[in-house]
C-alpha positions in Angstrom: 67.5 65.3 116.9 70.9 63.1 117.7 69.7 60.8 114.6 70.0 63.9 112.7 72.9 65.0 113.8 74.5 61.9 113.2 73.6 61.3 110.0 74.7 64.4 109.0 77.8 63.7 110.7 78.6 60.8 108.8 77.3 62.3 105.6 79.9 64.9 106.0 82.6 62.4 107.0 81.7 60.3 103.8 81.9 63.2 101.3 85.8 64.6 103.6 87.1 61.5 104.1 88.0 60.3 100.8 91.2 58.6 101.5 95.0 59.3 99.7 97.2 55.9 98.5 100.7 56.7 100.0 101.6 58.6 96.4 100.2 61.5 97.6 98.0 62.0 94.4 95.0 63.1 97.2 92.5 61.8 95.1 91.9 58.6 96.5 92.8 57.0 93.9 95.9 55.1 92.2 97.3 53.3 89.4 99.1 49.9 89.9 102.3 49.9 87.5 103.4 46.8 85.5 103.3 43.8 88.1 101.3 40.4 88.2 99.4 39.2 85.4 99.5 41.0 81.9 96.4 43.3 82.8 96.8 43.8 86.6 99.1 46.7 85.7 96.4 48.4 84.2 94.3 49.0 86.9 92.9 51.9 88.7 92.4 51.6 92.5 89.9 53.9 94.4 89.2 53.4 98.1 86.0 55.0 99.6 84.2 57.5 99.8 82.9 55.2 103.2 79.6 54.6 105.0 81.2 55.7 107.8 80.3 54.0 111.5 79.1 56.8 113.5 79.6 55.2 117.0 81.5 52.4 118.5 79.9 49.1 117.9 78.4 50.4 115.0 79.1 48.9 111.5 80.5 51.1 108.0 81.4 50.2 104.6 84.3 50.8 102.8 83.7 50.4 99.0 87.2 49.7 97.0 86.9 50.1 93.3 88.7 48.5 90.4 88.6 49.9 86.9 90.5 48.6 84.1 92.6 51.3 82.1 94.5 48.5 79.9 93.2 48.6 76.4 91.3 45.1 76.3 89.6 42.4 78.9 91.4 41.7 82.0 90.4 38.8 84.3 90.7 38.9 88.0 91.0 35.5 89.2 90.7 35.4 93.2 90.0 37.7 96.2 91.7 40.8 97.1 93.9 41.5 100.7 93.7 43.7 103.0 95.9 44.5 105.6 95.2 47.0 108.6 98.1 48.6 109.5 98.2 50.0 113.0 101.0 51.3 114.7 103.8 49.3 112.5 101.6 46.1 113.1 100.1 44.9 110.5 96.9 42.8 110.7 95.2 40.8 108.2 91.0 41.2 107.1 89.7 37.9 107.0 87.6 36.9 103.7 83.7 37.3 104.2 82.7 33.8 104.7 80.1 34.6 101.5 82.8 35.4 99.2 84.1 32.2 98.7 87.5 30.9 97.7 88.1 31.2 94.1 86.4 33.9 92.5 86.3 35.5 88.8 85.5 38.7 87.5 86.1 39.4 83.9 86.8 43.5 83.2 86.3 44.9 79.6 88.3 48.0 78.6 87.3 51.0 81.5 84.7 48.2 83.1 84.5 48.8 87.0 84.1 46.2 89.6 84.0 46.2 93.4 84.3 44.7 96.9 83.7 46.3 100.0 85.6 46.5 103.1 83.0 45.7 106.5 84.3 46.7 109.6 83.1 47.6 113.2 84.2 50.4 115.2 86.0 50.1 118.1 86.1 52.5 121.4 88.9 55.4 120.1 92.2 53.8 122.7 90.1 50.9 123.6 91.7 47.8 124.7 89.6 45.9 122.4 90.1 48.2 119.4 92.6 48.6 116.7 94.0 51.8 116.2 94.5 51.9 112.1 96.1 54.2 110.1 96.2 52.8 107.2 94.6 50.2 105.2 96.6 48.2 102.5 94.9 46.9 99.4 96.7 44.3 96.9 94.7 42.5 93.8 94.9 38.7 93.2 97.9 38.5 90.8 99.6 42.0 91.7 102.5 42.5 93.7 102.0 46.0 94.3 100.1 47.1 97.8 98.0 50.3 97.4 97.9 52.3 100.8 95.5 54.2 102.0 94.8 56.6 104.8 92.2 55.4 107.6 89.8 57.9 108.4 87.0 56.2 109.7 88.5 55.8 113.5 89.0 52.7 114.9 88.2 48.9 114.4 87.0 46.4 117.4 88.8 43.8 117.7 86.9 40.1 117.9 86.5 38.3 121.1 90.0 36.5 120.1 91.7 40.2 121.5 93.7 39.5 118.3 91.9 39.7 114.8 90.0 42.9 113.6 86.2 43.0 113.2 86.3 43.5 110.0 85.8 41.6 106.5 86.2 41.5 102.9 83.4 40.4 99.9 84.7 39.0 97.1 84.4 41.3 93.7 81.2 42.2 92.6 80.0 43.4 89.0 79.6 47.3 89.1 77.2 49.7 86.3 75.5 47.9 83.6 
């Protein structure tokens, strides 16, 4: 019956918890203006919706999603950042150590590709958790930082006290 409950719980949490970029568009979504490399511009961010961790100690997903809008191919050439922001402090997500350091991902016109966001979550006001309440997202080559709202409570920390428990893949190919 609590399995149940719980996965309906984070069902529900998945489909409400969509989270806003600091424009206040609501969808989740947002546009990165002219900045970086020629095509970097030209690409639509969406954060979640998330495989939400249920319990503390438990693990969720965040999937991020890149789309190009520009009007031809557009080449990613590294990993994204992300930044926990908790508080005023800002904390960086360390690269899953699968994604490797140089990466490329090569996005025809409206092409999608992803990475997802792996986290742990921490005991809500735990000493060894983070807080967040908001996640920052910036492309290889962009200059602009997409925020967006953390629903998902919070993150453990690792045994360090310091760094969050919590990675990033590199970019992987999305649809056909």
């Amino acid at each position: 019956m609590r399995a149940t409950s719980l996965t309906v719980a984070a069902l529900a949490a998945a489909l409400l918890l969509t989270a806003c970029d600091d424009g206040g568009a609501g969808d989740g979504k947002t546009q990165d203006s002219k900045a970086g490399s020629a095509c970097v511009g030209e690409l639509a961010v969406e954060f979640g919706p998330a495989n939400a961790a249920p319990a503390a100690g438990d693990t969720g997903n965040v999937p991020v999603t890149v789309t190009n809008r520009s009007g031809g191919k557009c080449v990613l050439a590294g990993l994204p950042t992300v930044e926990f922001d908790a508080g005023g402090t800002s904390t960086s997500v360390a690269a899953d150590e699968a994604a490797g350091a140089s990466t490329e991902m090569t996005l025809v016109k409206e092409a999608s590709t992803s990475f997802t966001l792996t986290y742990v979550r921490g005991e809500e006001g735990g000493s060894k958790s983070l807080a967040v309440e908001t996640v920052k997202v910036r492309l290889p080559g962009s200059g602009r930082t997409h925020s967006f709202k953390w629903s998902y409570g919070d993150v453990a920390l690792k045994s360090d006290g310091k760094a969050p428990d919590a990675s990033v893949s590199g970019f992987q190919q999305t649809g056909d």
